[in-house]
N, C-alpha and C positions, 0 to 999 in steps of 0.2 A: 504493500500500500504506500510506505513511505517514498521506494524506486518511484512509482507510477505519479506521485506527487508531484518530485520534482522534475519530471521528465515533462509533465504539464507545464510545469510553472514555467520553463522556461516560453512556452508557448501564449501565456497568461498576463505574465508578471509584469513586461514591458509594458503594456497598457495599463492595468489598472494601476503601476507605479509610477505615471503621468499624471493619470486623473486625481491621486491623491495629491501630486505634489502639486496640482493646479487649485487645488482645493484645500489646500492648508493641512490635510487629513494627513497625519502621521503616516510613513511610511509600513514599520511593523502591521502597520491594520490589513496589511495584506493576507495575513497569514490567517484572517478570519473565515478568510475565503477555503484556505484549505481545512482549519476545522469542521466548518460546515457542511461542507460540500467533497471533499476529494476535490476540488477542483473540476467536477463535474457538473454539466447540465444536466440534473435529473430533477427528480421530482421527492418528497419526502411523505410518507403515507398520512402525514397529518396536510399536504396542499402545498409546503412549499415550495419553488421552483427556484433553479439557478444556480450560481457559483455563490451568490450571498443566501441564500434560501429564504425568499423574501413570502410573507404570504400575501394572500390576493390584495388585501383589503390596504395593507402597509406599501403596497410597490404601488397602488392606486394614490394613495395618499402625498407618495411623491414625483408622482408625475408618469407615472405607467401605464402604456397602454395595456391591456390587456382585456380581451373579450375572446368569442371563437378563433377569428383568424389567425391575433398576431399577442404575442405573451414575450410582452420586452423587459420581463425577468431573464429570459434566456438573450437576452441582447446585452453584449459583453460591456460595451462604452455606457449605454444607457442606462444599465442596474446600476452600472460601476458609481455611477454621477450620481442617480438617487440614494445608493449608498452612504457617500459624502455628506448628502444632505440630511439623511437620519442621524448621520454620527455628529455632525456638526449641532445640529438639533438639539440633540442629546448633553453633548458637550456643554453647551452655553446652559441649561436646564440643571446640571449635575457638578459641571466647575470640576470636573477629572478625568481622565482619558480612563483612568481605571474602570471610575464607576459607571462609565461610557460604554466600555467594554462586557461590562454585568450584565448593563442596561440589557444588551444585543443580547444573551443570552435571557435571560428570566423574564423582558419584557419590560417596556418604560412603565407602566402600571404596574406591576409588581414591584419593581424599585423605588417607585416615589411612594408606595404605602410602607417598604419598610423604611424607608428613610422618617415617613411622619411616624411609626409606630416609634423607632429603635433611637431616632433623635438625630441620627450623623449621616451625612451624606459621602464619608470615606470609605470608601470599601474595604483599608486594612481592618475599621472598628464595627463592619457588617456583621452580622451570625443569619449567614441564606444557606438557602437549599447546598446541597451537598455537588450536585452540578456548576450551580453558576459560580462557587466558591470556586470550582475546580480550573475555570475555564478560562479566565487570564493565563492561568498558569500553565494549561494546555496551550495558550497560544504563544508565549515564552519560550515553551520548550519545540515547539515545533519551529520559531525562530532560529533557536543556537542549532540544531541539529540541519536546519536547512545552510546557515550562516559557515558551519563547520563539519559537513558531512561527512569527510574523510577519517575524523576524532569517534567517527561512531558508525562505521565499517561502509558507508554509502559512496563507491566512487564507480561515478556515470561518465563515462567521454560525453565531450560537446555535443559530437553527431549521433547519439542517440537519444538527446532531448526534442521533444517534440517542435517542429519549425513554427514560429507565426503562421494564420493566415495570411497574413498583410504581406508576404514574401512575393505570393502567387498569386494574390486576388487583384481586385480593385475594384471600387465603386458604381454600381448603376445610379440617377437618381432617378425615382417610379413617382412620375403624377399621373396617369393612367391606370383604371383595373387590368389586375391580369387573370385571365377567364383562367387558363391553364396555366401552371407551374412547370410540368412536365415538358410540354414544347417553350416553356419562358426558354427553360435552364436548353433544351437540347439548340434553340437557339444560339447560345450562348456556347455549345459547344462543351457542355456537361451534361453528366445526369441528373437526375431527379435528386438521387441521395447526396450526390455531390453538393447541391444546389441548397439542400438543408442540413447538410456539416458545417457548411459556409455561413448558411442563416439558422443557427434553430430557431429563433425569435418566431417563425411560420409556424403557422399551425393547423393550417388549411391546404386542398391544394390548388386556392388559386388565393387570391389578394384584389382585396375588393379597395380603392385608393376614392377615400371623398372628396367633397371638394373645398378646394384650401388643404388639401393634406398630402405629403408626397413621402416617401420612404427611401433608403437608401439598401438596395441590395448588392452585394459581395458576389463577384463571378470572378473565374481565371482570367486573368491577363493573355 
């Protein structure tokens, strides 16, 4: 699991270690991503989606589209930005990247009623669940071991981390519906599945584009 991590991350990392550092967001917050998620787009049996595991109602809140077609939880740039925005949220609310960090795990409602029950908003003087207690400290540790993997028997050559897309893609921008997906992408000069490796943010398979509204799709160069 840890191999398969970092052989992502390098495929991952460049990006959302932009969008934080465009966003004042601590760099380490990266690594929430692989608590979460493996750095996977999946899905979690309680709903959530993505590399942050955002649920519906929380990635709506900050700016997500998300209905049948298009779930831009799985949209790398756009979770990554609403990401920013919750933890920034959080941040100014809680006055500590720590209890920022809890926040993401046990829920900002959960936090602010222990903070009013328990009195302190510090999270070294917290007494929470046994999870969120844990979970700084899981993302700590997945820090040093990514930071210094060789000290703890993980050594990956370069070329067998996973490439960007951004290597081989490039942007369409879509103000148009597209009836089919399948002749979009064979258009294009891929497949189908290629075509939603590139985008999972799809979830349909066509793409219905309103008006005033345009999207940007990912195809081979």
């Amino acid at each position: 699991s840890t191999t398969l991590n970092m052989k992502r991350s390098a495929r991952f990392f460049p990006i959302i270690e932009s969008i934080l550092k465009e966003n004042e967001v601590p760099d380490d917050f990266k690594y929430l991503a692989v608590a979460e998620s493996n750095l996977e787009m999946k899905a979690s049996p309680a709903g959530a989606r993505g590399l942050w595991q955002f649920m519906k109602g929380t990635g709506i809140e900050f700016g997500l589209e998300i209905d049948e077609q298009v779930d831009e939880r799985l949209h790398l740039q756009k979770s990554t930005e609403a990401f920013c925005a919750k933890i920034k949220k959080d941040k100014a609310k809680f006055g500590s990247w720590m209890t920022t960090m809890a926040a993401y795990n046990m829920g900002r409602g959960g936090i602010i009623k222990v903070i009013d029950s328990q009195g302190s908003s510090n999270f070294f003087e917290m007494n929470l669940n046994e999870e969120t207690m844990r979970y700084p400290f899981r993302v700590m540790a997945i820090k040093e071991i990514f930071e210094h993997p060789s000290e703890y028997g993980f050594i990956i050559d370069e070329d067998n981390k996973y490439a960007p897309f951004e290597r081989r893609s490039r942007s369409i921008e879509i103000r148009e519906s597209i009836k089919s997906l399948s002749s979009f992408a064979r258009s294009n000069d891929m497949t189908y599945r290629e075509l939603k490796v590139l985008n999972p943010w799809l979830r349909d398979h066509k793409l219905i584009v309103r008006t005033g509204k345009s999207y940007q799709l990912k195809v081979f160069k």
